[in-house]
C-alpha positions as CSV (number, residue, x, y, z in Angstrom):
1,X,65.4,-90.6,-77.2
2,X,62.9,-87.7,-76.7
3,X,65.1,-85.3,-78.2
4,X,64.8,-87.3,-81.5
5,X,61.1,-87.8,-81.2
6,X,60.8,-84.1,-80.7
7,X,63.5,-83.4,-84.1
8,X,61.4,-85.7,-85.9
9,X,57.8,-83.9,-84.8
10,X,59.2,-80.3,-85.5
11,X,60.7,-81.5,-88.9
12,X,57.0,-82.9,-89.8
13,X,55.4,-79.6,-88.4
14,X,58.0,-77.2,-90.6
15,X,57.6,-79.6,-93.7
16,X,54.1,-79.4,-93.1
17,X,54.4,-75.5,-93.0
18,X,56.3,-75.7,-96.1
19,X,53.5,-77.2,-97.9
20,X,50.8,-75.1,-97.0
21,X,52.9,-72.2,-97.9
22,X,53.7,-73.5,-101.3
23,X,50.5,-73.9,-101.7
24,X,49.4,-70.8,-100.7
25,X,51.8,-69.0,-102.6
26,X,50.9,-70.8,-105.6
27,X,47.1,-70.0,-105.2
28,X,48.0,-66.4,-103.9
């Protein structure tokens, strides 16, 4: 079960990245 816990944390920290980036680019 940690394995999961740790796919779901990285999928929130790279959708998180995402974010900011498209954000960032859009502001660029």
């Amino acid at each position: 079960m940690a394995i999961l816990k740790t796919l779901l944390l990285v999928a929130q920290i790279l959708s998180a990245l995402g974010v900011i980036g498209l954000v960032l680019l859009q502001h660029g």
